[in-house]
C-alpha positions in Angstrom: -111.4 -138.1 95.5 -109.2 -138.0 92.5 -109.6 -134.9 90.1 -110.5 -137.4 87.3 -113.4 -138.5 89.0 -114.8 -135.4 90.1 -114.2 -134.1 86.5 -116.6 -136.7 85.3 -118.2 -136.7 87.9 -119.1 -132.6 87.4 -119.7 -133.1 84.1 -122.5 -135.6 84.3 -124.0 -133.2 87.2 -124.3 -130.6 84.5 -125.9 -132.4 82.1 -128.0 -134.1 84.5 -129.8 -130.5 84.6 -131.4 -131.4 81.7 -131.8 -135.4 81.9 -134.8 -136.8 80.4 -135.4 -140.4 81.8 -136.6 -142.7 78.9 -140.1 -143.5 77.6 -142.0 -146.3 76.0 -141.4 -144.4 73.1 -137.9 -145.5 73.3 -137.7 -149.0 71.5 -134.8 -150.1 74.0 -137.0 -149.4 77.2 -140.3 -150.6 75.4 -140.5 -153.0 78.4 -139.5 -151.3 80.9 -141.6 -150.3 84.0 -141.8 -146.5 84.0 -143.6 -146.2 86.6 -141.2 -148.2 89.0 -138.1 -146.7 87.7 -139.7 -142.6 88.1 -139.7 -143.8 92.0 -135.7 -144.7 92.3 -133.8 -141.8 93.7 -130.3 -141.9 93.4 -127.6 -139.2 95.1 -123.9 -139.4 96.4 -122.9 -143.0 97.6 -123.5 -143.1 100.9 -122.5 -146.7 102.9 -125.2 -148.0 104.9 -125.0 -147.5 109.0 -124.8 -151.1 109.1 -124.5 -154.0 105.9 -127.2 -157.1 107.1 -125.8 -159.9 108.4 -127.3 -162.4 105.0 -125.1 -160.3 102.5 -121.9 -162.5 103.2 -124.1 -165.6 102.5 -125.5 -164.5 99.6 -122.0 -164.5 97.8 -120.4 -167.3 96.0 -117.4 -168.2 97.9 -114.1 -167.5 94.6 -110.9 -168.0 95.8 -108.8 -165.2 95.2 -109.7 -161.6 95.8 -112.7 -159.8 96.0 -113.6 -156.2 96.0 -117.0 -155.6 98.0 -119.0 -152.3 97.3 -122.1 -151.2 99.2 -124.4 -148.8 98.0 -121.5 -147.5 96.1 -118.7 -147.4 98.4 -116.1 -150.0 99.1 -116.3 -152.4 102.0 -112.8 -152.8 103.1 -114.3 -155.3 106.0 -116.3 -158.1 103.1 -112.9 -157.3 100.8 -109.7 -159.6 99.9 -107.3 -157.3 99.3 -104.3 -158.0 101.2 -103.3 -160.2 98.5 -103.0 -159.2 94.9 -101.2 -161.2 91.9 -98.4 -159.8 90.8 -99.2 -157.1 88.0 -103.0 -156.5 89.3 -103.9 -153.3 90.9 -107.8 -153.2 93.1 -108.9 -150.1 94.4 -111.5 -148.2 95.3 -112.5 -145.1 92.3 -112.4 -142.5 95.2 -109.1 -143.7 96.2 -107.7 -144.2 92.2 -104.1 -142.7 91.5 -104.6 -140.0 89.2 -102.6 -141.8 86.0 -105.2 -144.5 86.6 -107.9 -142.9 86.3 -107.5 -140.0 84.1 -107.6 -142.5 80.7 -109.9 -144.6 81.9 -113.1 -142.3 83.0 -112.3 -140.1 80.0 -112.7 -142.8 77.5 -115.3 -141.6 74.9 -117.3 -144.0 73.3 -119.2 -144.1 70.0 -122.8 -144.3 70.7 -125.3 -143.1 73.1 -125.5 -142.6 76.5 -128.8 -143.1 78.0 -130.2 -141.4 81.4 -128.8 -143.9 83.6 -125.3 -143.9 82.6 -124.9 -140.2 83.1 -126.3 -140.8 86.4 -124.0 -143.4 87.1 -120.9 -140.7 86.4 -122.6 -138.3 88.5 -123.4 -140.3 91.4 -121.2 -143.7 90.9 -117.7 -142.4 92.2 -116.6 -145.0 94.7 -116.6 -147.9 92.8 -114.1 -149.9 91.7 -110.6 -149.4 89.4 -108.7 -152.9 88.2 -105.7 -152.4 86.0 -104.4 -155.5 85.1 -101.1 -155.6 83.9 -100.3 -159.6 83.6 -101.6 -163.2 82.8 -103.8 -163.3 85.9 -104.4 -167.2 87.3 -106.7 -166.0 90.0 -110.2 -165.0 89.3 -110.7 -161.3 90.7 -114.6 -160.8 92.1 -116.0 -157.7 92.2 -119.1 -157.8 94.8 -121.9 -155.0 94.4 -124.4 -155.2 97.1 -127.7 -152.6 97.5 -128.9 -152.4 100.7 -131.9 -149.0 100.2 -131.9 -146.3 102.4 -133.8 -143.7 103.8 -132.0 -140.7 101.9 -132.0 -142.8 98.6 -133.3 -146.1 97.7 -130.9 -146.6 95.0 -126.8 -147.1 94.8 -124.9 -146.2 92.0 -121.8 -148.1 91.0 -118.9 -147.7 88.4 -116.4 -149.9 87.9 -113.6 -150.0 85.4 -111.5 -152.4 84.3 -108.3 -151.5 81.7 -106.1 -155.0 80.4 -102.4 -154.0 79.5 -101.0 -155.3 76.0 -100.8 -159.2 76.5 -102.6 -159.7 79.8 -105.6 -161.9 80.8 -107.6 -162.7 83.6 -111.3 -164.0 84.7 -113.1 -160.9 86.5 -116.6 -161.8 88.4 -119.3 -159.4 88.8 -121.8 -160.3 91.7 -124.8 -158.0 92.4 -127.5 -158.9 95.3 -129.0 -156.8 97.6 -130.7 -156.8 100.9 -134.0 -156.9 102.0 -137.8 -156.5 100.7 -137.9 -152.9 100.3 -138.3 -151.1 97.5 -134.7 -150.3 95.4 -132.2 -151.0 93.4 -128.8 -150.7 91.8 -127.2 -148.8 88.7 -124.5 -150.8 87.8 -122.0 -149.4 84.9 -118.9 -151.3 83.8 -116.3 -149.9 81.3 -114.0 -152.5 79.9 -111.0 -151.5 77.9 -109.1 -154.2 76.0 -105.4 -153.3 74.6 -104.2 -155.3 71.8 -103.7 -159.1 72.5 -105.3 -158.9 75.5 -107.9 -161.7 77.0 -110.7 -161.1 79.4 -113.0 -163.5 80.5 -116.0 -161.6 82.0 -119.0 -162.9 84.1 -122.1 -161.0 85.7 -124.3 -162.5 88.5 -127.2 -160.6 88.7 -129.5 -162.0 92.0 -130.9 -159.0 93.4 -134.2 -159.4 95.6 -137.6 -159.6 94.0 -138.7 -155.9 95.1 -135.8 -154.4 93.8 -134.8 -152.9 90.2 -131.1 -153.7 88.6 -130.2 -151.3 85.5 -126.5 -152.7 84.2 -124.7 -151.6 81.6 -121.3 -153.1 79.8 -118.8 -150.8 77.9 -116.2 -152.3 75.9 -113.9 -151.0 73.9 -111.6 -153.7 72.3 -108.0 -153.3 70.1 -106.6 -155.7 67.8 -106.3 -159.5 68.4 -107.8 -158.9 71.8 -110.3 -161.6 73.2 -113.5 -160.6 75.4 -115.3 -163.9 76.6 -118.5 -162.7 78.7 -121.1 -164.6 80.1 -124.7 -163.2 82.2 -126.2 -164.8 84.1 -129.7 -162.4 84.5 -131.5 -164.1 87.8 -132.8 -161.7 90.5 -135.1 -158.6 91.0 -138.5 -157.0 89.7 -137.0 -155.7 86.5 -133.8 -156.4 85.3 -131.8 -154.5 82.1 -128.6 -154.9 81.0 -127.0 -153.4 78.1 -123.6 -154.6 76.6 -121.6 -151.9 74.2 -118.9 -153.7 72.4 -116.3 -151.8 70.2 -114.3 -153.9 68.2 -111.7 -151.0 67.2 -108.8 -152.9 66.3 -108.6 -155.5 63.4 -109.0 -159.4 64.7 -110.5 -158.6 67.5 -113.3 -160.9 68.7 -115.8 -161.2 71.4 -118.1 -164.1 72.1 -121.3 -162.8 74.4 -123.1 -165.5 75.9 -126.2 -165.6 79.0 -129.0 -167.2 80.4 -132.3 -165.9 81.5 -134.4 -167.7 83.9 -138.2 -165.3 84.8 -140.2 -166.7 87.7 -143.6 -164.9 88.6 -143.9 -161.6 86.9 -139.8 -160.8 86.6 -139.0 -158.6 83.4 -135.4 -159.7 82.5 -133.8 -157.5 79.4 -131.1 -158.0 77.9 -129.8 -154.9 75.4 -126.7 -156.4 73.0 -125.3 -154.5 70.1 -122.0 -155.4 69.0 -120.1 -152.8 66.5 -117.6 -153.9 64.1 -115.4 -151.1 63.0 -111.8 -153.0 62.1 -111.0 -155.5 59.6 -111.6 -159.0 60.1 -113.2 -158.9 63.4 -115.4 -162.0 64.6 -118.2 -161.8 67.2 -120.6 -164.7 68.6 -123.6 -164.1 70.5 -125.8 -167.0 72.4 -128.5 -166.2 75.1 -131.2 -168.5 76.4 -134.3 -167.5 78.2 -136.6 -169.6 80.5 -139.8 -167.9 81.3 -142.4 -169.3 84.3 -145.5 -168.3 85.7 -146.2 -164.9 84.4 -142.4 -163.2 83.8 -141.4 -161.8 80.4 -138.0 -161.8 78.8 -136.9 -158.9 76.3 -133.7 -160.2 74.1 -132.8 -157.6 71.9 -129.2 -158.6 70.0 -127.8 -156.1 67.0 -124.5 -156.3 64.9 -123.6 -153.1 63.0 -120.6 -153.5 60.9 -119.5 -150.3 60.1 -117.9 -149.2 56.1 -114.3 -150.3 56.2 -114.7 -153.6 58.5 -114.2 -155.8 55.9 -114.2 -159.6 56.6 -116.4 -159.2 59.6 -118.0 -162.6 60.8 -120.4 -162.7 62.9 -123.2 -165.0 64.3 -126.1 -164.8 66.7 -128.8 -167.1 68.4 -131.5 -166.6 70.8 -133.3 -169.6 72.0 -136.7 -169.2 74.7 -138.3 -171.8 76.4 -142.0 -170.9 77.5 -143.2 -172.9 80.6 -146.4 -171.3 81.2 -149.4 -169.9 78.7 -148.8 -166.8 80.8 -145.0 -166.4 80.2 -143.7 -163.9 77.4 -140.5 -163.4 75.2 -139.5 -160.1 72.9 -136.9 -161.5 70.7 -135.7 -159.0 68.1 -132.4 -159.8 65.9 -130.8 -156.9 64.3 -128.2 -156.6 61.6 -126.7 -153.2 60.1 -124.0 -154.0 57.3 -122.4 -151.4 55.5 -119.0 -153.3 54.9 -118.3 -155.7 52.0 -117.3 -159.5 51.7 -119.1 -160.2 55.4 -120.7 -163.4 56.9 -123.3 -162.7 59.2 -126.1 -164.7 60.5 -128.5 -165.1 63.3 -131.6 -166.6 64.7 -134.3 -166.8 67.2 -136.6 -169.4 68.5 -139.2 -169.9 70.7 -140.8 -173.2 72.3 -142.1 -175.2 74.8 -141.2 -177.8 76.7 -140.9 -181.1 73.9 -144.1 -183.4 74.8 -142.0 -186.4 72.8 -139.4 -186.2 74.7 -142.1 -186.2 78.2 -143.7 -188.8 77.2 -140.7 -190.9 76.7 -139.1 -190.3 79.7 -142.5 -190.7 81.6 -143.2 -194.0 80.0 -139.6 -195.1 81.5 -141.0 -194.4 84.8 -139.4 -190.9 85.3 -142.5 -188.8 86.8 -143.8 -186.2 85.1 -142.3 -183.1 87.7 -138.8 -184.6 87.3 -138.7 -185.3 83.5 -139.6 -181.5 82.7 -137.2 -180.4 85.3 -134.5 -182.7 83.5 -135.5 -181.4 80.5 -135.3 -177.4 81.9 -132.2 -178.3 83.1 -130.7 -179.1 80.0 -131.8 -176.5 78.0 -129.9 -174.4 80.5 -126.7 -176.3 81.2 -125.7 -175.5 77.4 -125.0 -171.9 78.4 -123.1 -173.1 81.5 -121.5 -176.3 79.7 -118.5 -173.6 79.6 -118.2 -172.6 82.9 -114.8 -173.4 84.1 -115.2 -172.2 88.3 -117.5 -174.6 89.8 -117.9 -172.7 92.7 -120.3 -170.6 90.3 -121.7 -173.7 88.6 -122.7 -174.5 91.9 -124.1 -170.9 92.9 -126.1 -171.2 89.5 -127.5 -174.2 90.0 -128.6 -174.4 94.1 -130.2 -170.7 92.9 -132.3 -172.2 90.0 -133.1 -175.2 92.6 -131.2 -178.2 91.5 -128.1 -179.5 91.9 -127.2 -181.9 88.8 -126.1 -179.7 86.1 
């Protein structure tokens, strides 16, 4: 194991010492099952004696390569490796050439950690490092897969990405699980941008419905760089993912997009706050939630422009479609502006499905099961409109159960 990683790695144990896990008192885990989360245990990764035989089908078949990671620790058998573009490096944290990995797992960032994310440097060590050094054709998919054991029922996984000066690529974060036992994953993802640089990041979360997912996003971003990231929030009991987003360098923009869809009594949460600290920075952010049955959905989106970031433009919209009396949204826009001559706007609705629009369809002969899964099905397509790999359009779609988006 590189000394980089055990530094961080040692200094997370030590504070660990004194972690407190958060409470309903905290406004970010307001939703959050307590309870469920007190029971995960977490220690050293520890690979499974055998990965189930359903985990390759669970995956959506990218060209290009893949880095697979079980309960924390790469799976050179599921990887694509063999192959790298020119200017890409893949490898495993444990494994990370020291220059690598001293910048990148050193990074400080300004904000917060919470209890998770020090546990994720104490126990995530043999995740995954990409430096990407080039304008990258090939999509690179990063695989994390929980399978809970007897020792621990939960995996911890860090993965870092760093984008040279000029360089772009598509990275695609998949995270499932195994199984109907009790468990779950702690995913962390730090993202550095350098200046020009263009990343186009998506996250498939579809772990099972007994497990728990806790994800978190770090970005740091310098100028002109481009960070394009899309979530797609599916699977487990309770699912929480945070995005960070520094913009540090002037012009730099990122444009944060997702889609929710809650069946039964699924708590999906998504955490956004997006800092502006340069000049002239632009960021976007979009989410759409679709709640059945009895699940809830927590959207909670902040913009803090900092003094100094002058020009700052930014925009946000969260839009919730309600299916059932017993469904539930938390929708809570936040702004912080301490910079001058800034446009900043946002907005958050909530509905149900439009009973004009049923009745029109019906009264074209359209029955009623099909027009309201037409008219779900549009609602959601407008975060996926953009998708350019349709071997994830087609994921998406077969997992929310059609096939015509």
């Amino acid at each position: 194991m590189s000394q980089a990683v055990l530094a961080s790695r040692s200094v997370a144990l030590e504070q660990m010492a004194s972690l407190s896990l958060p409470t309903k008192r905290d406004e970010a885990w307001r939703y959050a099952p307590h309870k469920k989360l007190g029971q995960l245990t977490f220690g050293p990764a520890t690979a499974p004696d055998a990965v189930p035989g359903d985990i390759d089908s669970q995956i959506p078949h990218i060209k290009g390569p893949r880095i697979v990671i079980v309960n924390g620790v790469v799976d050179a058998s599921l990887s694509r490796l063999d192959k790298l573009p020119s200017g890409v490096q893949v490898v495993s944290l444990a494994d990370a050439p020291a220059d690598l990995a001293a910048g990148m797992l050193d990074r400080k960032y300004d904000g917060p950690e919470d209890a998770y994310s020090i546990i994720n440097r104490a126990h995530g060590a043999g995740g995954a490092l990409l430096h990407i050094g080039a304008r990258i054709d090939e999509t690179l998919h990063i695989v994390d897969v929980v399978v809970p054991g007897v020792a621990h029922n939960a995996s911890a996984t860090r993965v870092a990405i760093e984008m040279a000066a000029g360089s772009s690529a598509t990275v695609v974060e998949t995270r499932i699980g195994s199984g109907d036992t009790f468990g779950g994953s702690n995913v962390r993802t730090e993202i550095s941008l350098a200046p020009d640089a263009s990343l186009e990041h998506i996250i498939l979360q579809d772990l099972p419905s007994a497990q728990i997912h806790l994800g978190r996003v770090d970005v740091t971003q310098a100028e002109r760089s481009t960070l394009r990231s899309q979530l797609f929030n599916l699977g487990s009991d309770y699912s929480r993912v945070a995005y960070h987003v520094y913009l540090n360098g002037e012009a730099a923009h990122a444009d944060l997009s997702g889609l929710y869809f809650g069946f039964g009594t699924q708590t999906l949460d998504q955490q956004i706050t997006v800092v502006h600290s340069a000049k002239n920075c632009t960021s976007r952010q979009s989410y759409r939630g679709v709640l059945d049955d009895s699940s809830t959905g927590i959207w909670n989106g902040g913009v803090d422009v900092r003094p100094g970031a002058d020009g700052s433009d930014s925009e946000q919209s969260n839009a919730n479609l309600l299916l059932s009396k017993q469904a539930e949204i938390n929708t809570t826009p936040r702004l912080e502006i301490l910079a001058d001559e800034v446009s900043c706007q946002h907005g958050a609705t909530v509905g149900q499905l439009d009973e004009e629009a049923l009745y029109y369809m019906r009264s074209r002969g359209i029955p009623k099961d099909e027009a309201s899964r037409l008219l779900i099905n549009g609602f959601a397509d407008q975060v996926m409109e953009d998708l350019h790999i349709d071997t994830i359009r087609s994921w998406i779609t077969e997992r929310l159960g059609h096939d015509d988006a």
